[in-house]
VEXTIDO-920074 format. One record per residue (C-alpha): z, y negated, x; residue number from 0. Coordinates in nm, 3 decimals, m for minus. Each point is the difference from the previous one (the first is absolute). Layout:
BEGIN
SITE         Z         Y         X   num
SITE         Z         Y         X   NUM
...
***
This chain:
BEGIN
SITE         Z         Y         X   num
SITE     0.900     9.136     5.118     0
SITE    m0.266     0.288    m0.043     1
SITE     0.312     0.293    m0.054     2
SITE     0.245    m0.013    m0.246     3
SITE     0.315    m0.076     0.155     4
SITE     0.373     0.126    m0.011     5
SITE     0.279    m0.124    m0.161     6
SITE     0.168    m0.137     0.298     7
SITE    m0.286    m0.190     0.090     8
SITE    m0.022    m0.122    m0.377     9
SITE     0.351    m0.123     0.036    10
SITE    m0.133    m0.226     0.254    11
SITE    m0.341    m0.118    m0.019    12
SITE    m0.085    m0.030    m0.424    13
SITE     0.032    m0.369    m0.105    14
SITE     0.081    m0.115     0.339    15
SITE    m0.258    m0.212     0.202    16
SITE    m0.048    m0.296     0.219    17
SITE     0.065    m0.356    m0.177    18
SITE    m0.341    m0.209     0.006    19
SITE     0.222    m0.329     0.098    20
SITE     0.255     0.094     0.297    21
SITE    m0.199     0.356     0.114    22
SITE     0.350     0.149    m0.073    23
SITE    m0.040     0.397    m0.004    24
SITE     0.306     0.003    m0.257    25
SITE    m0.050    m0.152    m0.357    26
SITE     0.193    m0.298    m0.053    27
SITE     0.257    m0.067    m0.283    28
SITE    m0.222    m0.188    m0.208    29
SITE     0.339    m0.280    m0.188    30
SITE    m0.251    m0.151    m0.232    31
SITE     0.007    m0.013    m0.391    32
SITE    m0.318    m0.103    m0.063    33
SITE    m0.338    m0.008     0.184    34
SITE    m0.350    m0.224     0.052    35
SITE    m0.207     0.082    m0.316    36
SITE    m0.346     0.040     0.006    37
SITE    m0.251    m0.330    m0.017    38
SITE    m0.065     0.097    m0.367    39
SITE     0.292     0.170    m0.209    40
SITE    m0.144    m0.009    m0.283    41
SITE    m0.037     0.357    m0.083    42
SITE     0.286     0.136     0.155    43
SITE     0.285     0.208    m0.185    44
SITE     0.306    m0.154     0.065    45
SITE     0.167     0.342    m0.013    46
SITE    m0.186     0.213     0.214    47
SITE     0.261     0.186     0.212    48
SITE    m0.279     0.065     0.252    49
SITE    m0.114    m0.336     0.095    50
SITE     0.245    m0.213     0.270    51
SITE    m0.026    m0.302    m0.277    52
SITE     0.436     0.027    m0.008    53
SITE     0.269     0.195     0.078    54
SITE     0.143     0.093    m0.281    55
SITE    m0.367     0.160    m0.111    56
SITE     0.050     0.137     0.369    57
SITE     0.000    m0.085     0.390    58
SITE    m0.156     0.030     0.327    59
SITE     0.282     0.238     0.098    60
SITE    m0.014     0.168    m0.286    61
SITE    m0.328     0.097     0.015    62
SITE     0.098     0.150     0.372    63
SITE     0.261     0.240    m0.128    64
SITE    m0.205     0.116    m0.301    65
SITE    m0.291     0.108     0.217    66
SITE     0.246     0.191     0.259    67
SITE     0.191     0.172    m0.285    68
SITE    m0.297     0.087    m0.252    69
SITE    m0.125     0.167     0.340    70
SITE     0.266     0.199     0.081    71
SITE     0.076     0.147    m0.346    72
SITE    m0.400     0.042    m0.035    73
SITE    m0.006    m0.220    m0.327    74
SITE    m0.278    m0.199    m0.074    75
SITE     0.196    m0.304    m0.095    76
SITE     0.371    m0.129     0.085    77
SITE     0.216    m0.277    m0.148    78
SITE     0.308    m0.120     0.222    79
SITE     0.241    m0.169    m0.242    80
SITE     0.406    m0.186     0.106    81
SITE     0.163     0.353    m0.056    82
SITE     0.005     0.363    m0.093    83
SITE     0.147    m0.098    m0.323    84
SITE    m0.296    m0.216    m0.087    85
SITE    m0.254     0.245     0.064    86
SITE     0.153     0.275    m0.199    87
SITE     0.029    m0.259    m0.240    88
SITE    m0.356    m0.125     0.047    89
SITE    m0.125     0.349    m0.059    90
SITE     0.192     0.038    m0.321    91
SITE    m0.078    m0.357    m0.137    92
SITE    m0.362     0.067     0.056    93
SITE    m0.052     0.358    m0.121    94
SITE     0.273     0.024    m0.304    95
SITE    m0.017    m0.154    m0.345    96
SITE     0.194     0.006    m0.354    97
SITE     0.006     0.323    m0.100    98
SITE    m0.118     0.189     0.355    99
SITE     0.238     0.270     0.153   100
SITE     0.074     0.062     0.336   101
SITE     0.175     0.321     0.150   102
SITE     0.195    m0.096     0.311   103
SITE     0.241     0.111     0.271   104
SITE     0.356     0.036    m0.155   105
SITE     0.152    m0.087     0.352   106
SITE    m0.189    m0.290     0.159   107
SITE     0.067    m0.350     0.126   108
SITE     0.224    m0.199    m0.221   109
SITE    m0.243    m0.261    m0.081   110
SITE    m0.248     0.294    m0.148   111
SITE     0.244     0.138    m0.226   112
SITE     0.114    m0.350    m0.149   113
SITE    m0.372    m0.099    m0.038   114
SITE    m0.120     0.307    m0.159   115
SITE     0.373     0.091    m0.160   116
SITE     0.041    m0.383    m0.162   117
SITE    m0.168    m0.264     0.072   118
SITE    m0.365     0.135    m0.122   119
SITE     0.094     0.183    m0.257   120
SITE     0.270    m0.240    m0.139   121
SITE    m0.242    m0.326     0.066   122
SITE    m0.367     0.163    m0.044   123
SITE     0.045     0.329    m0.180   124
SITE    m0.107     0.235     0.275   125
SITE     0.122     0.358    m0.068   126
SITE     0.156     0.168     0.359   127
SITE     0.100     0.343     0.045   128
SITE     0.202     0.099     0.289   129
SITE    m0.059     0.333     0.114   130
SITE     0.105     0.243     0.345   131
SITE    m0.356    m0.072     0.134   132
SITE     0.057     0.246     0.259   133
SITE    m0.008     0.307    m0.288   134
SITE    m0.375     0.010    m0.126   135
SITE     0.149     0.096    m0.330   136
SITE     0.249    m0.295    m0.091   137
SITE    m0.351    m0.247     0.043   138
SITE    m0.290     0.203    m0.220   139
SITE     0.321     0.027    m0.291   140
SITE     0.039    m0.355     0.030   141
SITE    m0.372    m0.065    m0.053   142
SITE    m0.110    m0.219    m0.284   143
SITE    m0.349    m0.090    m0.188   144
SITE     0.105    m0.326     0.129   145
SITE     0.090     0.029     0.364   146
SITE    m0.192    m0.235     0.224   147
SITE     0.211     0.047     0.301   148
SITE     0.153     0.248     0.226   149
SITE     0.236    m0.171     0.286   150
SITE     0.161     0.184     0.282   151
SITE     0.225    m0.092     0.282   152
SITE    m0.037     0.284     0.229   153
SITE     0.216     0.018     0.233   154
SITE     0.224    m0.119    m0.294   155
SITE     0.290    m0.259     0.082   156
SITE     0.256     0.122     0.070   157
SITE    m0.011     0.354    m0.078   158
SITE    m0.312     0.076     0.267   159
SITE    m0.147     0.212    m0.319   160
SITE    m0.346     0.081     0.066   161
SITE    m0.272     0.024    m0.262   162
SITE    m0.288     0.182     0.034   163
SITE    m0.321    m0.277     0.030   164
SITE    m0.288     0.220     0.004   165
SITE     0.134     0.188    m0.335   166
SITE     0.048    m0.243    m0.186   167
SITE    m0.289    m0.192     0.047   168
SITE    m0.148     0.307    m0.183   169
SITE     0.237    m0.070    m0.281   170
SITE    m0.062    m0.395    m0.019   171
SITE    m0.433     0.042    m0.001   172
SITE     0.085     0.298    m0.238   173
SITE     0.075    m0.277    m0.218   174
SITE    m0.160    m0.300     0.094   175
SITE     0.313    m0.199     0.105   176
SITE     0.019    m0.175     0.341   177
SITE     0.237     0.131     0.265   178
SITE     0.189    m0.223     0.248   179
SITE     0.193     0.101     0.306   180
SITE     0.315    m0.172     0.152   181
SITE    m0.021     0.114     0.344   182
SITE     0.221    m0.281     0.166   183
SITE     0.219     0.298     0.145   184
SITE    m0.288     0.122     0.191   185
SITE    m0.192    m0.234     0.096   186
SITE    m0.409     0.042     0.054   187
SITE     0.032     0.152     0.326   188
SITE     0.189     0.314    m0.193   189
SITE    m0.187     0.043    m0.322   190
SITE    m0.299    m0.093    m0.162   191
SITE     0.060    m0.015    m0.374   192
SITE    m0.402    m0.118    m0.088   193
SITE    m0.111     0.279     0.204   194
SITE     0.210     0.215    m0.203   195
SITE    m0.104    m0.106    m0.326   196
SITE     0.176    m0.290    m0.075   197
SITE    m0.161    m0.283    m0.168   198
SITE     0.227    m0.295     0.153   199
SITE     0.274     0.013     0.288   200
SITE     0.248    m0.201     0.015   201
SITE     0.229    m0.160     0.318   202
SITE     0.320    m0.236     0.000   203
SITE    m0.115    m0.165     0.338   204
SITE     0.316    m0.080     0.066   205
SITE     0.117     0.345     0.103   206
SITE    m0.189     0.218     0.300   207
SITE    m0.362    m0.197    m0.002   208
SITE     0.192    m0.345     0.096   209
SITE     0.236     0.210     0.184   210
SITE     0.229    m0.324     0.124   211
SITE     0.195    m0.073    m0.234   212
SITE    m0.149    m0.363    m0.033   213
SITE    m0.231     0.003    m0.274   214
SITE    m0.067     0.099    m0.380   215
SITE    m0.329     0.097    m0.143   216
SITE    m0.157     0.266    m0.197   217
SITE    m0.353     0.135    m0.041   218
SITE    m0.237     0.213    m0.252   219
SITE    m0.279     0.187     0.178   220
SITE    m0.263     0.143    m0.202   221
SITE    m0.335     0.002    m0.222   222
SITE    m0.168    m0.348     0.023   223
SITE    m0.009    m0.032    m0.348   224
SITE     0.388     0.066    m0.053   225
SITE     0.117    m0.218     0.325   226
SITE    m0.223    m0.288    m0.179   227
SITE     0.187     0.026    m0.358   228
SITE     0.306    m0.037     0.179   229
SITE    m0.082    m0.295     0.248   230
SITE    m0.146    m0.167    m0.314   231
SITE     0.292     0.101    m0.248   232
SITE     0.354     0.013     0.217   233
SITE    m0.105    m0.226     0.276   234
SITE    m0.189    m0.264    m0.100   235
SITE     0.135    m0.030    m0.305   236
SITE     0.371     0.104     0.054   237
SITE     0.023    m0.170     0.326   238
SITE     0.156     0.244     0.180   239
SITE    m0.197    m0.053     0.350   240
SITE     0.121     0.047     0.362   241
SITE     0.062    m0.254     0.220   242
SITE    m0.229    m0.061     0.277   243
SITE     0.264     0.061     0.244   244
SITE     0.116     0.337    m0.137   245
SITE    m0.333     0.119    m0.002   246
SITE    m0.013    m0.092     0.346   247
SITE     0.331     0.220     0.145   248
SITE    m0.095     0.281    m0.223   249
SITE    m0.364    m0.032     0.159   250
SITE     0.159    m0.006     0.344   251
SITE     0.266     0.313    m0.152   252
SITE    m0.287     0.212    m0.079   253
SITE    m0.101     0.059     0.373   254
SITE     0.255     0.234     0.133   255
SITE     0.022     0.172    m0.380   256
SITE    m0.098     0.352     0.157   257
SITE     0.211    m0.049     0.309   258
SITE     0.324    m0.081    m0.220   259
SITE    m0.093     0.272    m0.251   260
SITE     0.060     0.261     0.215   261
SITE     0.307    m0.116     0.122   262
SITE     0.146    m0.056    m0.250   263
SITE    m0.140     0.364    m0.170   264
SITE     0.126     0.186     0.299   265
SITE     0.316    m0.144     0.052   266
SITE     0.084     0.021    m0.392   267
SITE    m0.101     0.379     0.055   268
SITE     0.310     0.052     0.289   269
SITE     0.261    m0.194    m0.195   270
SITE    m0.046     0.155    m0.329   271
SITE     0.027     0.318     0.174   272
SITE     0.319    m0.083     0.181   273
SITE     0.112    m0.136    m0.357   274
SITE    m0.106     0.355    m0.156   275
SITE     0.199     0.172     0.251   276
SITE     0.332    m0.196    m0.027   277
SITE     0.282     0.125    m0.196   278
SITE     0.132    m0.346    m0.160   279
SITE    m0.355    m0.061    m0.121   280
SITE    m0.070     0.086    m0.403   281
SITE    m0.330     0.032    m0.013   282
SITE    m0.321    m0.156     0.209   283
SITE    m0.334    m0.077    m0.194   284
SITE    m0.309    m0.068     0.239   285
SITE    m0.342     0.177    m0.075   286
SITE    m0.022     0.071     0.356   287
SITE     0.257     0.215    m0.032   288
SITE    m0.079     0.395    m0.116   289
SITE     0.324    m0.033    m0.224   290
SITE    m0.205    m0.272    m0.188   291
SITE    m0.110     0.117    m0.352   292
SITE    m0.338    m0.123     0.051   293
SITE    m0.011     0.037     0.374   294
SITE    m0.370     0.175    m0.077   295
SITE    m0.113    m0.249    m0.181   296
SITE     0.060    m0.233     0.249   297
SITE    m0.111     0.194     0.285   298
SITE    m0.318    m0.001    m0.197   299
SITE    m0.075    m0.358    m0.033   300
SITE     0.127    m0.174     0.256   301
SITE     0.012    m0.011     0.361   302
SITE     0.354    m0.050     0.117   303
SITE     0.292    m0.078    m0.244   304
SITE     0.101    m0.368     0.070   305
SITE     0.322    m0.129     0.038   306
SITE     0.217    m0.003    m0.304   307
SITE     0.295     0.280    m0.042   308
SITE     0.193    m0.015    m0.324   309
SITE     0.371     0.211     0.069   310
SITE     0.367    m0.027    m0.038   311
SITE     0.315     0.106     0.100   312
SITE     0.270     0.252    m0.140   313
SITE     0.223    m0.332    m0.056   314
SITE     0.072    m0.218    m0.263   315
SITE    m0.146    m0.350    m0.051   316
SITE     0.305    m0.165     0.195   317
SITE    m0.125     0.191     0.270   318
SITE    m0.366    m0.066    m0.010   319
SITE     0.078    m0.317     0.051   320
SITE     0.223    m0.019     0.294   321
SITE    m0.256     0.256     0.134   322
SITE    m0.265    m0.270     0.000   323
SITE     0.230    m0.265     0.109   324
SITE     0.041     0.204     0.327   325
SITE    m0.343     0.018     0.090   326
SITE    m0.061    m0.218     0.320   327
SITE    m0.388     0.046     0.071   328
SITE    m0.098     0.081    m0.357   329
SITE    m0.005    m0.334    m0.221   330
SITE     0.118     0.030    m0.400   331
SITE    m0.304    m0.179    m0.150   332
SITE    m0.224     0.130    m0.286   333
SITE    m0.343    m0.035     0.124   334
SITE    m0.170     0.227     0.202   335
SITE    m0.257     0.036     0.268   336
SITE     0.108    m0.219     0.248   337
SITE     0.014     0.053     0.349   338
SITE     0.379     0.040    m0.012   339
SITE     0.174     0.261    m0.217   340
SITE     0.118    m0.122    m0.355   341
SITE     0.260     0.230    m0.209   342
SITE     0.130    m0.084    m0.344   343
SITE     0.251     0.206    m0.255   344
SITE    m0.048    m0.041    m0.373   345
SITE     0.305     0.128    m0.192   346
SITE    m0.029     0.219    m0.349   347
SITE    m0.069    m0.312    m0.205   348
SITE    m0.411    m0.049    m0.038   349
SITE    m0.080    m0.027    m0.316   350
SITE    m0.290     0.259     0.069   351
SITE     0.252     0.284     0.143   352
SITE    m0.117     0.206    m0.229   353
SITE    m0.338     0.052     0.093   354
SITE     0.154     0.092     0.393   355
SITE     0.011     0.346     0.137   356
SITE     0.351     0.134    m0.072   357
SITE     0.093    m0.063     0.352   358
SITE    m0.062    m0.366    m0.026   359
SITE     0.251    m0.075    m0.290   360
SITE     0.295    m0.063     0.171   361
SITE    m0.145    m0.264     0.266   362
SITE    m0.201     0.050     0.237   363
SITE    m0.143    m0.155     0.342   364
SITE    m0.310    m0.122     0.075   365
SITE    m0.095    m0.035     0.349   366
SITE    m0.305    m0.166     0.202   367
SITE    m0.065     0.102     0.335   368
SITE    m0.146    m0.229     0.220   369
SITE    m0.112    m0.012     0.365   370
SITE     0.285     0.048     0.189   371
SITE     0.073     0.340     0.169   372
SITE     0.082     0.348    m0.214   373
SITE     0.227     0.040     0.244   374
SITE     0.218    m0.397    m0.077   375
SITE    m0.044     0.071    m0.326   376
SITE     0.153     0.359    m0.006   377
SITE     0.308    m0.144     0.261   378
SITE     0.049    m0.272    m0.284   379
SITE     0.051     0.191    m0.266   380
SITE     0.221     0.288     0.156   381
SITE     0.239    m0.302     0.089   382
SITE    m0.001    m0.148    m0.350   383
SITE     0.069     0.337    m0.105   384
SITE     0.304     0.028     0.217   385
SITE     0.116    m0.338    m0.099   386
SITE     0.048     0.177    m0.347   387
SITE     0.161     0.318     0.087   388
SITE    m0.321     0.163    m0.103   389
***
């Protein structure tokens, strides 16, 4: 088209098209590792990750989904990979050496803080600080001649903690260290790290961009030149490709992103608010909230405030549990962005309970909200409440 067009209709339309064979107006699933090569393959590099030569360089499918998604974060480049975990740890494999220092989120996915807490430092000598990313401050002390690497998770997991992009972007090109974004939380339809100053954003797939609850994947959008180290250095070479078929349901996901989004933004909205208001709750974290400590921030950069509410009751662990054991609608599961609502309690025992907001320390619930009404949701929890005397 002449126009640039919206998001919605990017959702839809970027790396779709008819098949050349069967006239289909939907891309097939493309179950092939290997393809036809070329009358002379003679020069070819056996490891480009953009030629269809085989599928663990990459796919048909593949190809599909990095298109959409490098469109709708407004990278130049995108590399889908078989989970969140594998691009985060594409991104540091690629970019982090002996010796190089990275300053990350002190609350983040589990994965992150074993990766940059351990298994690169104890393996590969990579220096991590963890820092309150969210406080300006704690990140330019933590600086380092060395530091190669900023990493947020913003909206962090599971504390909703937002951390202010746009800022420090300044502080990362300040000193010539890349900055990468884990906006999984959010999604692209709710905030645009690269356009914010980021130098990579990062998504577990597997959470709101599937949306199902059906497939893993991850993706890095970015800079050409970045997206190409990592194809080249954690794909390629690690092996840590998608399947055809999972690159095909997160494809078909990725269509009613926007739609599901919203729902799930605006129903999150009413039940953290009838959560805020209840007497037997302890404490409600949700940046959409103005109780939220960085409820600005977040008003600031994105566009709605997703789906995830971290709270929990004036009750002992016992009774955290048999609290989630009454729900009937809401299923006790820990992933999140599915269409139906997923709750989990983690008691006082992570080993990183030190880095939580105060609150936090003595367990805590974290709770996705999914499609189903405000207004189900809200009736199941006021009966698990009851169940409990609470």
């Amino acid at each position: 088209m002449s126009r640039e067009t919206s998001f919605i209709t990017k959702c839809i339309h970027v790396g779709n098209g008819v098949d050349k064979e069967t006239g289909s107006i939907r891309r097939p699933i493309t179950m092939a590792n290997c393809y036809r090569l070329p009358e002379d393959a003679s020069s070819i590099n056996w490891s480009d990750p953009n030629q269809i030569l085989y599928t663990r360089n990459t796919s048909a499918n593949q190809l599909y989904l990095q298109q959409r998604l490098a469109a709708l974060e407004g990278g130049e480049d995108c590399v889908v990979l078989a989970s969140g975990v594998a691009a985060l740890a594409g991104v540091f494999f690629t970019f982090l050496s002996n010796k190089s220092h990275v300053i990350c989120s002190n609350v983040s996915y589990i994965a992150v803080y074993r990766l940059l807490n351990q298994y690169l430092p104890d393996k590969y000598g990579v220096e991590a600080t963890l820092v309150d990313t969210s406080n300006l401050e704690e990140i330019k002390k933590a600086i380092r001649p060395n530091t190669k690497l900023i990493h947020v998770e913003t909206p962090g997991n599971p504390t909703t903690k937002i951390s202010d992009i746009a800022e420090i972007s300044k502080i990362a090109k300040s000193i010539g260290a890349l900055f990468s974004v884990d906006s999984t939380f959010a999604s692209p339809y709710l905030q645009h790290p690269l356009e914010l100053g980021a130098d990579l954003v990062v998504h577990s797939l597997t959470k709101y961009i599937n949306g199902h609850g059906d497939a893993m994947g991850g993706a890095v959008i970015g800079r050409k030149d970045l997206i190409d180290k990592i194809k080249s250095q954690a794909m390629v070479n690690l092996g840590g490709t998608i399947s055809p078929f999972n690159a095909w349901l997160i494809m078909r996901g990725v269509v009613t992103l926007p739609l599901r989004m919203k729902q799930h933004s605006d129903t999150a909205l009413k039940v953290a608010q009838y959560l805020e208001s209840n007497p037997s709750v302890k404490f409600v974290a949700y940046p959409g909230l103005k109780s939220h400590p960085q409820h600005a921030i977040a008003k600031k950069q994105m566009k709605m405030y997703s789906g995830v509410i971290a709270f929990a009751l004036k009750a002992d662990g016992k009774t955290h549990n048999k609290f989630i054991n009454s729900l009937e609608l809401i299923v006790p599961a820990v992933s999140l962005g599915h269409d139906e609502s997923l709750i989990v309690y983690t008691g006082p025992d992570d080993e990183r309970i030190n880095f939580y907001p105060e609150e936090f320390r003595d367990g805590y619930i974290r709770f996705s909200i999914g499609l189903e009404s405000a207004e189900d949701i809200i009736y199941d929890l006021k009966q698990a409440l009851e169940k409990c005397g609470l």
